[in-house]
N, C-alpha and C positions, 0 to 999 in steps of 0.2 A: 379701619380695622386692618390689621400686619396681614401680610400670609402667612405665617406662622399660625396664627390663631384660627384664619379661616380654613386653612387646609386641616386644620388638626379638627374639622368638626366629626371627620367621620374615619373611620376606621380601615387601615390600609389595610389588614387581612381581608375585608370584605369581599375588594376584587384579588388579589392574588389565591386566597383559599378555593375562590368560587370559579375562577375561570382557567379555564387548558391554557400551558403552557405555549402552545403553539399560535395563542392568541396574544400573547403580551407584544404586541408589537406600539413603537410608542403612538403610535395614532390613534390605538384604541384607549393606553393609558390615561393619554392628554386626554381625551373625550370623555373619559370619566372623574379623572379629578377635576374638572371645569366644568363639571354638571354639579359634581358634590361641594364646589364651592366659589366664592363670587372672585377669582382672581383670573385674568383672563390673560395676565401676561405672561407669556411663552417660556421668556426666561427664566421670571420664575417658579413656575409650573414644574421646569424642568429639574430646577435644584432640587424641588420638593419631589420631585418623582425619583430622582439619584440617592435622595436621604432615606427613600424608602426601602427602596431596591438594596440598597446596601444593608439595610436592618434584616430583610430576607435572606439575604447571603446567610447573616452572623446569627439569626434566629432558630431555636431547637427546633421551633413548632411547625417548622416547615420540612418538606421529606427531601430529600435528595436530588430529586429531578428537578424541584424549585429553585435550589438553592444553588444546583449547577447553572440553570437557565440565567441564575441572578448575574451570576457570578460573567459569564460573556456576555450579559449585557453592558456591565460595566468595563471588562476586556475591550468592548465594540462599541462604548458609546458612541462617539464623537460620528463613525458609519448609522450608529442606529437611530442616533438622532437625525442624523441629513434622510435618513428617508422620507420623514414626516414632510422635510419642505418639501420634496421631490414628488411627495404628493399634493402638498398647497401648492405648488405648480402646476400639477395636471388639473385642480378642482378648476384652479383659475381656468385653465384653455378650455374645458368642458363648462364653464359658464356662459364665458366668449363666445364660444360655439352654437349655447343655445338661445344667445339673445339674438345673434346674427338671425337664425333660425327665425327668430319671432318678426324681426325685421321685414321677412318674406309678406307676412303679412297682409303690410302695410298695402293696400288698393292705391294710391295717391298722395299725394303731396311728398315730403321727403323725410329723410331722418340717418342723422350723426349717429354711428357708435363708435367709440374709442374702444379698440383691443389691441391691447398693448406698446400704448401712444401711437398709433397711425389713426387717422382721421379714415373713416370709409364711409361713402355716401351713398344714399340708396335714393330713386327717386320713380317716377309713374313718365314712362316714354322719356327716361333720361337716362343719358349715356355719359359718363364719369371714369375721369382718369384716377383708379389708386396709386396709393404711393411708390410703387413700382414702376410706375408709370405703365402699364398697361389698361387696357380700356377694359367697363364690366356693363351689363346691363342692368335690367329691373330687376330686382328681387334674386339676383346672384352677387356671391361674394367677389370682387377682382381676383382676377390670376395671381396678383403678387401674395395676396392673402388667404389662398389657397394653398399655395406651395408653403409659407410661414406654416399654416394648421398643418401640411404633411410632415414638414421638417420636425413639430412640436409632438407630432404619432408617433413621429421614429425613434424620438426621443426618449419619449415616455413606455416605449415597449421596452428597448433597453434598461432605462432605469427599473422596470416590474419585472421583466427577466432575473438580472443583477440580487432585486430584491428577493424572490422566490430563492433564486443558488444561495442567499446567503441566510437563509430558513431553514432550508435541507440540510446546510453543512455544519450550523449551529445549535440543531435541534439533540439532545441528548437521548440518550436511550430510556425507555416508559420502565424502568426499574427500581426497587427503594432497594438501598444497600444496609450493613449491619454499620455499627459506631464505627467500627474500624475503618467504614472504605468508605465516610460521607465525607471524607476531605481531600476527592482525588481532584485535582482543578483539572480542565483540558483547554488548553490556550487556542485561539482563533489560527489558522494558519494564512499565508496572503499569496501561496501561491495554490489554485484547485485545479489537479489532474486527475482524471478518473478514469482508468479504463483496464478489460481485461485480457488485453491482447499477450502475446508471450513476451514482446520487448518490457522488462518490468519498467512500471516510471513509478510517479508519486502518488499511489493510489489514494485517495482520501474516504475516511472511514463514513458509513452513513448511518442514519437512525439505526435502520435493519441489521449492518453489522453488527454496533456494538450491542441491541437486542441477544440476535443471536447469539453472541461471544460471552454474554450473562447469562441465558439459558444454559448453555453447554458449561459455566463454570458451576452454575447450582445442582448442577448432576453430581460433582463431585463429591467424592465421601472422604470426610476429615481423616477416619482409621488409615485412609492407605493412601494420604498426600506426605509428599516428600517432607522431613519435619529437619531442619540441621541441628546442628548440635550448639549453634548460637539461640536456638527457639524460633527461628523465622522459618516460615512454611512458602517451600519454593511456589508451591501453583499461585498461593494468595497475594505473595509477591506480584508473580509476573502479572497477574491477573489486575492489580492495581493501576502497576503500570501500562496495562494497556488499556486502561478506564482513560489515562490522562494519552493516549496516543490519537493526533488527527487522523496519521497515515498508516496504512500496513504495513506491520512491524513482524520480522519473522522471531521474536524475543530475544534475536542473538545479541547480546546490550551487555555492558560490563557496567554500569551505572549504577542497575538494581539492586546488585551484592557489594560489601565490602570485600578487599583483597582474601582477605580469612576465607571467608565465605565461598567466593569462586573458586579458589584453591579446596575447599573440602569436594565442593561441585564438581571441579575437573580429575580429582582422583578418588571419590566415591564409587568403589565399584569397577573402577577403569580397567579397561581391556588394552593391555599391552600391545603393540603390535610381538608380532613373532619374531624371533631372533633368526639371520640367516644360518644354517648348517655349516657346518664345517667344513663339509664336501663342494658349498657352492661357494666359500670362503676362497678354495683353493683353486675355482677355476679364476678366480683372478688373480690370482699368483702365475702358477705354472700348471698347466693339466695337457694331457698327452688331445690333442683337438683330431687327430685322426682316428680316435681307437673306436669297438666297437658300438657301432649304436643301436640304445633299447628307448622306443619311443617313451613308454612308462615308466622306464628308471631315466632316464638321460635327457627328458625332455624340453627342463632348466637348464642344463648346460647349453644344448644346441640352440635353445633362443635366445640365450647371453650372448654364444658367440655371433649369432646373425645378426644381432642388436649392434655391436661393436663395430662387425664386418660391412654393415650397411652406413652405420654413423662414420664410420672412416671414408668412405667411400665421399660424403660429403664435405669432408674437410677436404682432402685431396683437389677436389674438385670445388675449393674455395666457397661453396655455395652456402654458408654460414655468416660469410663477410660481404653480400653482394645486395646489399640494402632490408624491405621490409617487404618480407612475402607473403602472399595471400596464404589465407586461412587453409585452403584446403592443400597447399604446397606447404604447408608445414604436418597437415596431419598426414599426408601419404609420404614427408622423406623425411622427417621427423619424427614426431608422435609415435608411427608405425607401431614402433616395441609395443606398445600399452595393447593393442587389439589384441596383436601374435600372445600375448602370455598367458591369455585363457584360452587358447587353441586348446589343451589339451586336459578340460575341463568340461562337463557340460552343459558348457551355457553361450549364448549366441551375442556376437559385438554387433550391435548395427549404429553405422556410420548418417551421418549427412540430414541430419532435421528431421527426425523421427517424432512421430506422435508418441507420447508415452499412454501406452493402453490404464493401467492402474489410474493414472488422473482423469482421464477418461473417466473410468467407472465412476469415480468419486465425486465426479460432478454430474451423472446422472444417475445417481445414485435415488433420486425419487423422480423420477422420469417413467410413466404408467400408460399403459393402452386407451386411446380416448374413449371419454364415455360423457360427466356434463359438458367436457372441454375436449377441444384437441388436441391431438399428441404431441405434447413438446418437441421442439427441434432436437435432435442429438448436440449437444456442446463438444466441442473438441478436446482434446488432453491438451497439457503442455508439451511444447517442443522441446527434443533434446538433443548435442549435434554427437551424444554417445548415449548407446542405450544397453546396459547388461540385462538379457532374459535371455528365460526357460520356459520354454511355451508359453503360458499369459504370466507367470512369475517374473518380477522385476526386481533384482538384486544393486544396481548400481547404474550412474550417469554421468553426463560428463558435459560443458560449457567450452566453446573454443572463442579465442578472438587471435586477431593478426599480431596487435601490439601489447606490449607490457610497459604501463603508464605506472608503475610505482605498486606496493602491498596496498595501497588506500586507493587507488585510481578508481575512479567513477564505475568501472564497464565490473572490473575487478569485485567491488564493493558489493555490485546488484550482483553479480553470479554466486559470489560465494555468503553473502548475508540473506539473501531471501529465492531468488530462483532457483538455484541447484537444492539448496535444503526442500523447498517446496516439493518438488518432484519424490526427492530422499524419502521424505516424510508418507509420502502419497505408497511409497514401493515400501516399505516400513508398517506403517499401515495393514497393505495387503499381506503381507507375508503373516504380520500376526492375527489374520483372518484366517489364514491355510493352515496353521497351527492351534486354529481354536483358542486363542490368545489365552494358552496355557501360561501363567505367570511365570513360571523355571524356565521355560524355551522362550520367552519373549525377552527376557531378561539377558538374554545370551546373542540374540540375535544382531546384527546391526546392517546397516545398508551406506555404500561407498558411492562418493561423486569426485571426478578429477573436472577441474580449472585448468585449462592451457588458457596461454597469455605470453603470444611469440615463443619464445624460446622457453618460458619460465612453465612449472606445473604446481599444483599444491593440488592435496588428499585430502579429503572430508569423510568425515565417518558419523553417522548419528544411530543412536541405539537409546533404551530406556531403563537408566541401571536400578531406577525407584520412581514409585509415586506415579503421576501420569506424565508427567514432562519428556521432552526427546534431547538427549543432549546433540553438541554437533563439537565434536574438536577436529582440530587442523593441525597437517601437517607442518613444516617451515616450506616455505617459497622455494624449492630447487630450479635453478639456470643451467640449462647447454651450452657452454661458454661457446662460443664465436671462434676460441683458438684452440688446437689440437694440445699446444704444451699444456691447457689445463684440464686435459681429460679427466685424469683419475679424481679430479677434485670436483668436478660438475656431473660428466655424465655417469660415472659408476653407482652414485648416490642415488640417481633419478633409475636407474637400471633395478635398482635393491627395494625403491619405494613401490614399483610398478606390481614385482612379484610379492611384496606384502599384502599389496593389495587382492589379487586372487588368492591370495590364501584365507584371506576373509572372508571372500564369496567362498571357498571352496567349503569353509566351515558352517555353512548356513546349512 
């Protein structure tokens, strides 16, 4: 009789309808198609188990969660198969283990067991060299065959470790999706980092997230999701896309949309920056620098000039050209301008790895007095090394590093694609809490993060001009050039970008 014929006697929906996903692993597979039919060879078991799995994928009659789970098994066969041996390995050493066992037994005379071609000999008041050559007695295993079964422990804890990590990271979220989103595939990833320290790395998504991340998209109401004018519906977009995302993704992605598309997105609604005055035009031209001074009419002037007055000061004294200097030697004879230009605004710069209170809140946000449980630890906010507030109000932040590796450099990447936005978001957030997230004033509202990167800066702005989405646009990359001949062309640009920027905050 073929396998063909004999495996087709029963019905693959049987076990896939009938059994939780988190159970298809193939050792339970194999176990049940070798009980439901007389082929006992592995191989081909396996074909027959991939022919099936694959009709799961491509089949209506299966829901979502099946058809994803199908789909990375196929992604991961070649791993998902090798576990099965990895545990006909371990059945073997725990059989070994338990004839040795039986071995003990034995009162008298002797007796051979073969584990794992070494001959080991047991006998009544005899004493026997194993193959390690070390000596054993009655009814105990040799030293050398002792240390093999520990080496074979170790082994086998790793490989069920290994196997657990890749259950957790494989396992999909317990959701059925509508026709539209049962074809989001999510590929295996081969590198797993997980962790929620402030250093961002490569967080990998779990069952729980993307749970949560479908709970929170089925709150949304169709009426007041962002719709373009191509017909594609931004939330349901991103929302796709981060069905097929391993790692935490802060949506800033240009892939999702066509060019059309991101171009309606980035000037839907768009909030200009502010044009500078013509009065503060003309202190860079020529303006009388001694005449009188009014803190509240003349207050741009006087931190233009000290901005100027100070940055000359470090060309003079070469210290622009004299290699690569630490982080906080650029934010006290550098950066400086940026703190001084809300001096005269009400709201507070703090420097130097600030906890941000707003993320704070937002992560303990269901954090309650004990009663069947005890009180959760306090989680900490995110670090920021700028922090703009007003009492617990958080308007803006800021990310520094020593060097500038390029617009794409690594450090660059994580500050301004998901860390700084994060925080953004959190201070974003609250504000349209304190507003009672009146739709007119939310819509008006935005929150500012500056990226230093050595000499270079760039501006981030995120606000929410429709729908629920937060957008984030950037400013261009500005440089402090190294040499005084090219002032007017580096530093006056990055002077002009600075005070844009509080006029932002000053507008909230």
């Amino acid at each position: 009789m073929s396998t063909q014929s004999t495996l087709s006697k029963f019905t693959l929906k049987a076990f896939y309808d009938d059994t939780a996903i988190e159970n298809w692993t193939c050792a339970r597979i194999m176990e049940y198609y070798r009980s439901k039919s007389e082929q006992k060879n592995r191989k081909k078991v396996l074909d027959r188990i991939k022919k099936d799995i694959e009709e799961v994928e491509e089949s209506d009659s299966f829901d979502i969660r099946k058809k994803r789970k199908a789909r990375e098994i196929l992604d991961n066969w070649k791993n998902w198969t090798n576990i099965r041996k990895n545990m006909k390995r371990s059945s073997d050493v725990n059989i070994g283990r338990l004839q040795v066992k039986k071995m003990k037994n034995f009162a008298s005379g002797s007796a051979t067991q073969v584990v794992e071609s070494s001959n080991i000999t047991f006998g009544r008041h005899q004493e026997t060299t194993s193959t390690e050559g070390t000596s054993s007695r009655e009814g105990e295993p040799s030293t050398g065959m002792r240390l093999r079964e520990k080496e074979k422990q170790e082994k086998l804890k790793k490989i069920e470790t290994n196997k657990e990590m890749e259950v957790r990271s494989s396992s999909p979220p317990a959701k059925s999706f509508s026709s539209t989103q049962s074809s989001i595939p999510r590929q295996t990833p081969d590198l797993v980092t997980d962790t929620d320290s402030d250093e961002i790395e490569q967080v990998q998504m779990s069952e729980e997230d993307f749970n949560k991340f479908t709970k929170a998209f089925q709150k949304l109401e169709d009426s007041k999701k962002w719709v373009l004018t191509s017909g594609k519906v931004v939330e349901d977009e991103l929302y796709k896309f981060g069905m097929r995302c391993n790692y935490e993704q802060s949506f800033v992605e240009e892939n999702v949309f066509t060019l059309s598309e991101l171009k309606e997105i980035h000037t839907y609604r768009s909030k200009p920056l502010p044009n500078i005055p013509q009065d503060l035009t003309r202190v860079f031209m020529q303006e009388p620098w001694q005449s009188a001074y009014n803190r509240q009419k003349n207050f741009d002037q006087d931190w233009i000039r000290n901005t100027v007055d100070n940055l000359i000061r470090e060309y003079e004294a070469d210290s622009l050209k004299k290699g690569v200097h630490l982080e906080g030697w650029l934010l006290s004879h550098v950066w400086l301008f940026i703190d001084k230009v809300f001096e005269d605004i009400d709201v507070e710069v703090i420097r130097g790895e600030f906890c941000s209170i707003v993320s704070s809140s937002r992560k303990n946000r269901d954090r309650n007095v004990p009663s069947v449980s005890s009180m959760p630890r306090e989680i900490m906010g995110r670090w920021g090394d700028l922090i703009i507030r007003c009492m617990c109000r958080e308007y803006g932040c800021g990310e520094a590093g020593k060097l500038y590796t390029g617009y794409n450099g690594t450090k660059i990447l994580r500050e301004r694609g998901l860390k700084t936005p994060k925080i953004m978001k959190d201070q974003f957030d609250e504000l349209c809490i304190h507003i009672e997230s009146k739709e007119k004033k939310v819509r008006k509202i935005e929150t500012i993060g500056f990226i230093y990167a050595g000499l270079s800066i760039l501006l981030l702005r995120l606000d929410s001009p429709a729908g629920y989405v937060s957008r984030i646009s950037r400013s261009k990359m500005l440089t402090i050039p190294s040499n005084i001949s090219e002032f007017g062309k580096g530093v006056l640009p990055a002077i002009v970008l600075a005070w844009k920027a509080k006029v932002c905050v000053l507008l909230l």
